[in-house]
N, C-alpha and C positions, 0 to 999 in steps of 0.2 A: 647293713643296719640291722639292728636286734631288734624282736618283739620291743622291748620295754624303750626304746632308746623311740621309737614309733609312735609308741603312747605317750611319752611324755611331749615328744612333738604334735602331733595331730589329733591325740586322743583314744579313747577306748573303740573297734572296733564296732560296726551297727550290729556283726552277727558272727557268729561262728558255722562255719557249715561241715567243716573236717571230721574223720574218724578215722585214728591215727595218726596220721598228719595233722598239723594245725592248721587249718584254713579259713580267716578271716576275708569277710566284705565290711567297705567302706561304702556308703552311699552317698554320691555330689549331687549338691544342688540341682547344677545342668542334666541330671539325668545320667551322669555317665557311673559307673561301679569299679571299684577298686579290689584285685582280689588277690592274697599275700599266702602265701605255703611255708612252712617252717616245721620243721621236724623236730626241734624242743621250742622251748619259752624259755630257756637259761638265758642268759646277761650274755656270753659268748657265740650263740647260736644264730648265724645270720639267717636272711631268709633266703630262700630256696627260688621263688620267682617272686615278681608284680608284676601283675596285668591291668592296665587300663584299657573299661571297653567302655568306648564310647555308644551315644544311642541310636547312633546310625550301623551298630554292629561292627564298626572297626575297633582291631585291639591295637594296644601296642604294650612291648615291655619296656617299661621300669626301671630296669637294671642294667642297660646297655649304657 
C-alpha cells in the first residue's frame, strides 16, 4: 500500500520522524503506535515496513 493510498484510508499521519527515509507514527487510542518507512511519497512507492507496538512493548509486522 502507498503513502497516499494510507491517507486516504486512515488519515494523515500524528508525526513524522524520518531523515531520508520517510517514517511516519500513527498514535491508537489503546496506547499502542504504528510506525510506516517508505523511501518516496510517489503513488507507486510501497511501504518498506509497518510495525505495530503495542504498550506492553510487543511488536508485530504489518505486512506479513
Amino acid at each position: 500500500m502507498s503513502f497516499p493510498d494510507i491517507c486516504r484510508l486512515v488519515g494523515l499521519p500524528t508525526k513524522e520522524i524520518g531523515s531520508g527515509l520517510h517514517i511516519f507514527l500513527y498514535f491508537l487510542e489503546d496506547g499502542s503506535t504504528i510506525t510506516m518507512g517508505f523511501s518516496s511519497l510517489e503513488e507507486d512507492s510501497q511501504a518498506m515496513y509497518v510495525w505495530l507496538a503495542r504498550p506492553d512493548g510487543t511488536q508485530q509486522s504489518l505486512l506479513e
